[in-house]
N, C-alpha and C positions, 0 to 999 in steps of 0.2 A: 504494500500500500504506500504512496507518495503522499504524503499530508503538503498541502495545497495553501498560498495566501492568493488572494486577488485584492488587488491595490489599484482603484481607479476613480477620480474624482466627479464624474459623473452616472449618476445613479443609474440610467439605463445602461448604459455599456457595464457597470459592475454588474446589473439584475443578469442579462443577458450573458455574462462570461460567467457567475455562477451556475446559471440553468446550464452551459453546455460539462461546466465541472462534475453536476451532478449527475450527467448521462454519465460519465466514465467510470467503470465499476474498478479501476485501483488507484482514482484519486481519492482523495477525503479532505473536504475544503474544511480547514481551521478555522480560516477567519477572513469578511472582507471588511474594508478598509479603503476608507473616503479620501487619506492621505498618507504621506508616508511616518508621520507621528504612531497613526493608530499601527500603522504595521511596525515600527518597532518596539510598543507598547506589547504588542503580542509576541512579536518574535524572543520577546525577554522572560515570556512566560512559555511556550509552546515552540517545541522542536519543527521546523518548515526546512522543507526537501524541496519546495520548487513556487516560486513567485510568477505571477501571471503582473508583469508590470507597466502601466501608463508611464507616459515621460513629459508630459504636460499639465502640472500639477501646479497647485497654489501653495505659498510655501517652499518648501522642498522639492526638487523636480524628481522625476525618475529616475535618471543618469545621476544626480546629485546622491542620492539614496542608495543607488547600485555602488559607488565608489564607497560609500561609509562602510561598506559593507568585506570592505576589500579585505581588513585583520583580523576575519573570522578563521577560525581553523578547520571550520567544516562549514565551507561557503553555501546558499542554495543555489539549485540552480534557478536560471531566470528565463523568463520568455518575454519579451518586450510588447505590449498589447496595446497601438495606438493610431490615430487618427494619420500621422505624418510618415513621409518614406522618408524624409529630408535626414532624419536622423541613426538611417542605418547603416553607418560607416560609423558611429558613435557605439553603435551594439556591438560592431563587430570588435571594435576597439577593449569596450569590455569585458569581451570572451560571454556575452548573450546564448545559450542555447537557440534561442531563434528569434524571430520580429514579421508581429502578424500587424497585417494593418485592419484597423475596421475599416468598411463592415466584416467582419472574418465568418467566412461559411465555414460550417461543422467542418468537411471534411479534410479544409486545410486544420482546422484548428483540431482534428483528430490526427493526422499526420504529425502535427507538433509534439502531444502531447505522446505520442508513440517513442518518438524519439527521444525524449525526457524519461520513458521509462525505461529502453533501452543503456543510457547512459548510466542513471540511474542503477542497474544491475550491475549494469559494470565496475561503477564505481565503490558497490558492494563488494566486489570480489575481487578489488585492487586494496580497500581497506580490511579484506581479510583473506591472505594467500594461499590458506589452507585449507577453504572451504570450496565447496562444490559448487561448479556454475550454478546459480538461481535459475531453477523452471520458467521465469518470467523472458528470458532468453532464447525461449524457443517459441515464444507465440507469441499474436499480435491481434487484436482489434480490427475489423473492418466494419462498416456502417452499410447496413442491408434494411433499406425501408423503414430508417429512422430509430432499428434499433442496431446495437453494437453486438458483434457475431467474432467468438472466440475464434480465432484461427492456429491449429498445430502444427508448427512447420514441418512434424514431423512424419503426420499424417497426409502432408500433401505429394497426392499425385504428380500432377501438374495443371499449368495454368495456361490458361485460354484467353487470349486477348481481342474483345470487339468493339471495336475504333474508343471510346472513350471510355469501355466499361472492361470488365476483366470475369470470365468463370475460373473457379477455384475448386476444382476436382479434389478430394480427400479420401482414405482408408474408410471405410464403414458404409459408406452411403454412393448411393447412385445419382442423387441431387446436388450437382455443385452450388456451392455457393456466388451468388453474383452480386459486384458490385462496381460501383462507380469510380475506377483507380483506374491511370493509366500502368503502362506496362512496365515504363522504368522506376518507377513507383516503389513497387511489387518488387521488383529485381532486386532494389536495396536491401530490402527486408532480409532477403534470405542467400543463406550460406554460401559462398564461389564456388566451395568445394563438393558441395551435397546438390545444386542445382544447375541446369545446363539450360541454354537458350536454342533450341535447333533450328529454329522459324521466325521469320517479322513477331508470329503470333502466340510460338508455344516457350512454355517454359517447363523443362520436367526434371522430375527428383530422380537422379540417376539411379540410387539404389532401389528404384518401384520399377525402371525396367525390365519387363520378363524377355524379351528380345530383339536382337532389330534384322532387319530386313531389307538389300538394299537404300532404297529412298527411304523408308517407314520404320518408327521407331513402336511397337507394341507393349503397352502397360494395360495389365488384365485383358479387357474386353474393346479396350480402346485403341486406333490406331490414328497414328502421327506422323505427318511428313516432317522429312527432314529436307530443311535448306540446301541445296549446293554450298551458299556462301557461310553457315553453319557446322558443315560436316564434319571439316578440319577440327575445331575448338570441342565438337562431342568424342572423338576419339581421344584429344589431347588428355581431357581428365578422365576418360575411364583409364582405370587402374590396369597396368600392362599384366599385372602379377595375375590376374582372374582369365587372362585370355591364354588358352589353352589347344 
């Protein structure tokens, strides 16, 4: 769970970045906060993992508030949440996890916050060497009809890409999931070495492949063309040791 502040001095844009906080089932919003007083009023009392921050503020600016924040020994992270682009050479300057501009749709602001969780786990298991990757590392969130749909990386088949939308093949079911992501999107997500791109269109989990076939790559019941410009890069990662 990432225990959550949102800091913005405008009441709709806080009401509205709480409501999409509360879609997200491993945030936990602590506290929102009209300026940057009240957030460090709270931060002095409750542990915060990740700030959703405005940078046009009364008082105190955003950026101003990010820098106080510099001699913490266990910084949060920060998402920059505002009206202006003018200032995102400023975010980048203080190492921002990201910088959404309003109006911010769910899906970019689901992308963010994916990202935050990812770092997040990582940064779990840089602060302790000896522990096990966190399960949160191999799965992701995608937004299906408004609600938020568990994804296993490790149950994916492969992925299907149509022009702005993406299916999401998986172990267990015959129903992919569909949703609204482009293709390089998707690609981030998941591992260089456990996934292959064979097509404009497909993306597949190498070890779900049951075999291939000239041009066609076959996982279970499904069958997949392979690229020409593709073909090279699917041989490179399968493993030489298994070819027999």
């Amino acid at each position: 769970m990432i225990r959550c502040l949102a800091v913005d001095d405008e009441m709709l844009s806080l009401e509205l970045l709480e409501d999409n906080i509360r879609r997200i089932p491993f945030l936990h919003l602590v506290g929102r906060c009209g300026n940057a007083y009240e957030a460090m009023d709270i931060m002095l009392r409750e542990p915060v993992d990740l700030i959703f921050l405005d940078i046009q503020m009364g008082g105190i600016t955003g950026t101003q508030f990010l820098q106080s924040l510099s001699s913490m020994t266990s910084k949060p992270m920060v998402i920059f949440v505002t009206a202006y682009k003018k200032y995102a050479l400023d975010g980048f300057e203080l190492d921002v996890l990201d910088y959404l501009v309003k109006p911010v749709a769910f899906e970019r602001f689901l992308k963010s916050v994916n990202k935050a969780a990812e770092y997040h786990a990582l940064r779990n298991v840089a602060a302790s060497p000896a522990a096990a990757i966190p399960a949160a590392t191999d799965y992701f969130f995608v937004n299906v009809e408004y609600n938020l749909v568990k994804i296993s990386i490790s149950n994916i088949y492969f992925i299907e890409g149509l022009k702005d939308y993406i299916k999401i093949y998986q172990q267990g079911t015959d129903k992919p999931v569909i949703t609204r992501l482009p293709m390089k999107s998707i690609a981030e997500k998941l591992p260089a070495n456990r996934f292959i791109r064979i097509h404009k269109s497909y993306i597949v989990a190498v070890d779900k492949i049951t075999s291939i076939r000239k041009n066609r790559i076959y996982i279970q019941q499904h069958i997949i063309p392979i690229s020409d410009s593709y073909r090279d890069d699917l041989f490179r990662i399968i493993d030489p040791q298994k070819l027999i």
